[in-house]
Each structure stands twice: as structure tokens, then as C-alpha cells.
C-alpha positions as CSV (number, residue, x, y, z in Angstrom):
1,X,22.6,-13.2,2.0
2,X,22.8,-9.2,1.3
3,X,20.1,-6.7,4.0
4,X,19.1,-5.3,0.4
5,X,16.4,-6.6,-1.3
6,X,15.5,-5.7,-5.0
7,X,12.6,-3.5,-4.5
8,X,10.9,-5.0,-7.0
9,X,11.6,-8.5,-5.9
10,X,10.3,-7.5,-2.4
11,X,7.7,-6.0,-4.0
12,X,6.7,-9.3,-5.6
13,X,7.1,-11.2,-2.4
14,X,4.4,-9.0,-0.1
15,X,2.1,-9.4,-3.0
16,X,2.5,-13.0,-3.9
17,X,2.2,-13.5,0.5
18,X,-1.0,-11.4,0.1
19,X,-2.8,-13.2,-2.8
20,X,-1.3,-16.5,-0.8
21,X,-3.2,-15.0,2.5
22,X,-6.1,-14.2,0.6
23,X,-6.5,-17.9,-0.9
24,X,-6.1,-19.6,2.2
25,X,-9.1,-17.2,4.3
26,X,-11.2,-17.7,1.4
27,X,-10.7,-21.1,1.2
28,X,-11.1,-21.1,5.0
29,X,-14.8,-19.4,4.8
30,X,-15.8,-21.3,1.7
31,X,-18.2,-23.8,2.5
32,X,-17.7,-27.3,1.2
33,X,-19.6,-28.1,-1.4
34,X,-19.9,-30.8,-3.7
35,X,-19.8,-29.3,-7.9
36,X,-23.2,-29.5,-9.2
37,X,-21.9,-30.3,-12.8
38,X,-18.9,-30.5,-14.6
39,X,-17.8,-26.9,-15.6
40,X,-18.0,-26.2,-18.9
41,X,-14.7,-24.7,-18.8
42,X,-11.1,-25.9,-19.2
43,X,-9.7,-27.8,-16.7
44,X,-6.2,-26.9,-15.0
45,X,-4.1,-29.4,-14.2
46,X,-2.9,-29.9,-10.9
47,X,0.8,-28.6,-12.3
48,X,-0.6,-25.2,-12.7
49,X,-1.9,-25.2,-9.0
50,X,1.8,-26.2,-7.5
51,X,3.4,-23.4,-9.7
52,X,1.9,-21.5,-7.1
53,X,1.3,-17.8,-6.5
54,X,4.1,-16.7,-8.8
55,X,2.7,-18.0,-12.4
56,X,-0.7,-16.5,-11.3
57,X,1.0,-12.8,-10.7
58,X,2.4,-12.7,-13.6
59,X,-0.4,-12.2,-15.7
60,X,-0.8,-8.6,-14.1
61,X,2.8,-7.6,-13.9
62,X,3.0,-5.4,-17.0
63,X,-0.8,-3.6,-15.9
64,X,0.4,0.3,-15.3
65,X,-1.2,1.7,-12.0
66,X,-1.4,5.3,-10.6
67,X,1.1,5.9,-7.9
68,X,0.7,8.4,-6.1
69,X,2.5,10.7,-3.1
70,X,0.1,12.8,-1.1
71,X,1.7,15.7,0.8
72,X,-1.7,17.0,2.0
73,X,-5.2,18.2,1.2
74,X,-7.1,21.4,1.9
75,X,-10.7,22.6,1.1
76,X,-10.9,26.3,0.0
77,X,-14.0,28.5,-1.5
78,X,-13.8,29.0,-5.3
79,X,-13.8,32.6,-4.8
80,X,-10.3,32.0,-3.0
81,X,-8.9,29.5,-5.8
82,X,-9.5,32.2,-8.3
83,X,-7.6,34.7,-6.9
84,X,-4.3,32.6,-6.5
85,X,-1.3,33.8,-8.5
86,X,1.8,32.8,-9.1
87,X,4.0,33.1,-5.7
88,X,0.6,32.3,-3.7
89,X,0.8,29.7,-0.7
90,X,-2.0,27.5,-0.2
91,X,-1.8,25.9,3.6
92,X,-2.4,21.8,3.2
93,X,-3.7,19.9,6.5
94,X,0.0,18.1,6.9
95,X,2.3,19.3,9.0
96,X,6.2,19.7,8.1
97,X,8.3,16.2,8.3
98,X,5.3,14.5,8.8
99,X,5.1,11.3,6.4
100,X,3.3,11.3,3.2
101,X,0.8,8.7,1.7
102,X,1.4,6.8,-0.9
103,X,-1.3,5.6,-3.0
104,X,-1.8,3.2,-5.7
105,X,-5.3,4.0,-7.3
106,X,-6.4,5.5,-4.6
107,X,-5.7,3.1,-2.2
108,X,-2.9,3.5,0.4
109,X,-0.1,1.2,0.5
110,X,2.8,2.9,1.8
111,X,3.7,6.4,3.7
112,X,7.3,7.7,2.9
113,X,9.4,11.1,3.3
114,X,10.7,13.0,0.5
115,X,13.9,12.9,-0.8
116,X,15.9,14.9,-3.6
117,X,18.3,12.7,-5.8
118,X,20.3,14.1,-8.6
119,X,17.9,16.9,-8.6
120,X,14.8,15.2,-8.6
121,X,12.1,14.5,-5.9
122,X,11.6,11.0,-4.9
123,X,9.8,9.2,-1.8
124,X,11.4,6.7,0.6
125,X,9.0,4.8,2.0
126,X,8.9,4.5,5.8
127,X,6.3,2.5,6.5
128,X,4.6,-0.2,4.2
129,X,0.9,-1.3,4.7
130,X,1.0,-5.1,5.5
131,X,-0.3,-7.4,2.5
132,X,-3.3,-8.4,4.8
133,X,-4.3,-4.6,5.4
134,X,-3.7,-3.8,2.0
135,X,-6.3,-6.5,0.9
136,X,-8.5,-6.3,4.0
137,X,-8.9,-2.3,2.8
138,X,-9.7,-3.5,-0.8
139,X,-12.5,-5.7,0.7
140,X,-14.5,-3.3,2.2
């Protein structure tokens, strides 16, 4: 079996172990109860609940999400943003060969350095957010 994993197949795998996580506390904190009628909705056979986590992921594979790689932020006065021109350096709060956040809608999942490949920027990630933090963040 080959080190290298398919990024997107790992990908799969933290999420499909975080929606699994997820199930099992909820279903941990849940407290029994019996169903005070018969749902009015379609009932799922028990063959859809063994397919497991992967069947239910697929339905929001093909959503598109905002990455996004933050090098740093900075405040400055709007008197100071309107006299930059081009050539002017604005100072961000991160510090050189420090890692950057990676954010999907806002949320950070990942922090990564940059790289350059065939002449275009890219991030390798460093340092992934666990599938519980990720979900115990969206919680809040």
C-alpha cells in the first residue's frame, strides 16, 4: 500500500470520519425517546443506513465552497488606504515563513506554506484541523 493518498480520497475519509463522529455524540446525547406518531415522511430502509457515511456525502460533493489562503490581516485609517499607489507595501500582522490559514467559508481547516509550481502559487498544507475540531468550531 503506496504513503500517498489521493488528496481527494483523504479528503473524503476525514470528512466521512467527521460526519461518522458527529452521528455517534449526537446519538450519544440524544435522549431516548419513544416516536410520538408515525412520521409522515418516507421511510428509509435499513439498507440505506448500512451504506453508511459514504452514500450520505455524496449528495454534497458537487456543492462549490470558498477556499481560501490567508497570508495576514492589518487594520489601517482610510485616509492611509487612499493614498496607496502602485509599488506601496502594506505591513500584514504575519510574520515571514510563518504558516498561513486556510479557510473554507470562513472557517479554518488547514494552515499550509506557499509554494510556486510551474509558475503559479499554490499552498501545501502543513497542518490539517482534525475532523472533530473542524466540527466542534462549526458548533459553536
Amino acid at each position: 500500500m503506496s504513503d500517498d493518498l489521493d488528496p481527494q480520497t483523504a479528503a473524503e475519509d476525514d470528512w466521512g470520519a467527521a460526519l461518522a463522529e458527529q452521528a455517534k455524540t449526537e446519538s450519544a446525547a440524544a435522549p431516548e425517546k419513544q416516536p410520538a406518531a408515525a412520521a409522515p415522511f418516507q421511510d428509509f430502509s435499513s439498507s440505506s443506513v448500512k451504506s453508511g457515511t459514504h452514500n450520505d456525502i455524496e449528495f454534497i460533493l458537487d456543492i462549490p465552497v470558498q477556499l481560501t489562503v490567508e497570508l495576514g490581516r492589518t487594520k489601517i485609517a482610510i485616509k492611509s488606504l487612499l493614498q496607496l499607489a502602485q509599488g506601496s507595501v502594506v505591513e500584514l500582522d504575519g510574520l515571514a515563513g510563518e504558516p498561513m490559514d486556510v479557510l473554507v467559508n470562513g472557517c479554518l481547516i488547514a494552515q499550509g506554506e506557499v509554494v510556486v509550481v510551474n509558475d503559479k502559487f499554490g499552498i501545501r498544507l502543513t497542518d490539517i484541523i482534525s475532523p472533530s475540531e473542524r466540527i466542534r468550531k462549526l458548533n459553536r
